[in-house]
Structure formats: structure tokens, C-alpha cells
C-alpha positions as CSV (number, residue, x, y, z in Angstrom):
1,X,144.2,94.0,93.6
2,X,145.9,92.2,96.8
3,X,147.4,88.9,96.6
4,X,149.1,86.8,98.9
5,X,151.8,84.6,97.8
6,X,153.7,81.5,99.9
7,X,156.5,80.7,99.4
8,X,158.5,77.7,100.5
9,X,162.0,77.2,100.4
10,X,163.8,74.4,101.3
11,X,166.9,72.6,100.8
12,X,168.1,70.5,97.5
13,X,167.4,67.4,98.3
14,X,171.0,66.3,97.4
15,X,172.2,68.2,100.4
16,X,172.4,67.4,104.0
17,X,169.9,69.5,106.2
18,X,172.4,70.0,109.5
19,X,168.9,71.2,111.3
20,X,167.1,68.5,109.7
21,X,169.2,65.9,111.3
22,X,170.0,67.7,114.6
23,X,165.4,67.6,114.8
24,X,165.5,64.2,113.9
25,X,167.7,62.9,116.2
26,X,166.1,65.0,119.0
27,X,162.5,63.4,117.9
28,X,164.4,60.0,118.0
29,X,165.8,60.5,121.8
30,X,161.9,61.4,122.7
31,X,161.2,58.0,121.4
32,X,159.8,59.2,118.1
33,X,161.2,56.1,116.3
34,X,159.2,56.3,113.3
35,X,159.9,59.3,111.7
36,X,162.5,58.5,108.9
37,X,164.2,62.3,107.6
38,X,163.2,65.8,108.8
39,X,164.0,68.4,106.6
40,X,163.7,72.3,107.8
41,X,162.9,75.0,105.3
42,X,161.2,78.5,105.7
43,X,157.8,79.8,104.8
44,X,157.3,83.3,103.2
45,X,153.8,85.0,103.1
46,X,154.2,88.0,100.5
47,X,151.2,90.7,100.0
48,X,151.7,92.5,96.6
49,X,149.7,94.9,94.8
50,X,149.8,93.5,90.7
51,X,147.1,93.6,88.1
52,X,146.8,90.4,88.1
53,X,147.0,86.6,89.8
54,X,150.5,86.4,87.1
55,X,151.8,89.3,87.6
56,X,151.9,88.6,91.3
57,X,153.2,85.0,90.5
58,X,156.2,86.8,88.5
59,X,157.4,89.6,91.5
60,X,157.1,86.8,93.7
61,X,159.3,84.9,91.9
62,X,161.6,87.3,91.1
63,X,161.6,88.2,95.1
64,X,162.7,84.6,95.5
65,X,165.0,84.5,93.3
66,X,167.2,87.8,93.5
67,X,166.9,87.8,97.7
68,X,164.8,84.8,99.4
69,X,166.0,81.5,98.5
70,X,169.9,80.8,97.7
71,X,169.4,79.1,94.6
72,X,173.1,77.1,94.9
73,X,171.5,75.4,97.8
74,X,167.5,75.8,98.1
75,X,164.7,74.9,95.7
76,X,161.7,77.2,96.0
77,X,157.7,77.0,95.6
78,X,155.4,80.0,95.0
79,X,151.8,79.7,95.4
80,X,148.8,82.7,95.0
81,X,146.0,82.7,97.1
């Protein structure tokens, strides 16, 4: 069977997001005044062939973990749909 899985990765929230800040202070010069933090991440869209709606869960993960998402710096979500 086909799955798709997202996958979002974005920073740790203890760190500073240097694109984060840069958008937010560009959203603040268009007189955007009421948004409070931006935080940038990426969003992966994975089709794999598995058995099953877990066995996709686990090679996405495992894609995540071994090439997507630095782990030192990002956090990352997977989802199945």
C-alpha cells in the first residue's frame, strides 16, 4: 500500500530562529504589530510503499532521524495520511 507521511521539522524552542526573527521584524516594518514570534521550519511530504499505516510511521521516522531533521537543533513530527 501507498502512504503519505508529513513531516515537520522545526527548531527547539530553546533556540533562536535567525529566519524567525529576520520575518518577524519584516512583518513588524509592514505594520504587522500583532504578531508576537515567527518561527520557520520545513515541511516534508514522504510516499512509501510499507505493509502497513506503522510500518510507514517507522521508515518515516527513521528518514527523519538518520537525514531530515538535525536532531542537536530541530524537533520533528511525523503524521500518516
Amino acid at each position: 500500500m501507498m502512504f503519505t507521511a508529513q513531516i515537520k521539522v522545526m527548531p527547539l524552542k530553546d533556540l533562536l530562529d535567525p529566519q524567525g526573527k529576520a520575518v518577524l521584524g519584516g512583518l513588524q516594518n509592514l505594520g504587522l504589530n500583532n504578531v508576537q514570534d515567527v518561527r520557520i521550519g520545513k515541511h516534508i511530504d514522504l510516499q512509501i510503499q510499507a505493509n502497513s499505516k506503522e510500518e510507514a510511521h517507522q521508515i518515516a521516522t527513521e528518514a527523519a532521524k538518520k537525514l531530515l531533521a538535525n536532531q542537536v537543533m530541530e524537533m520533528f513530527e511525523v503524521h500518516i495520511v
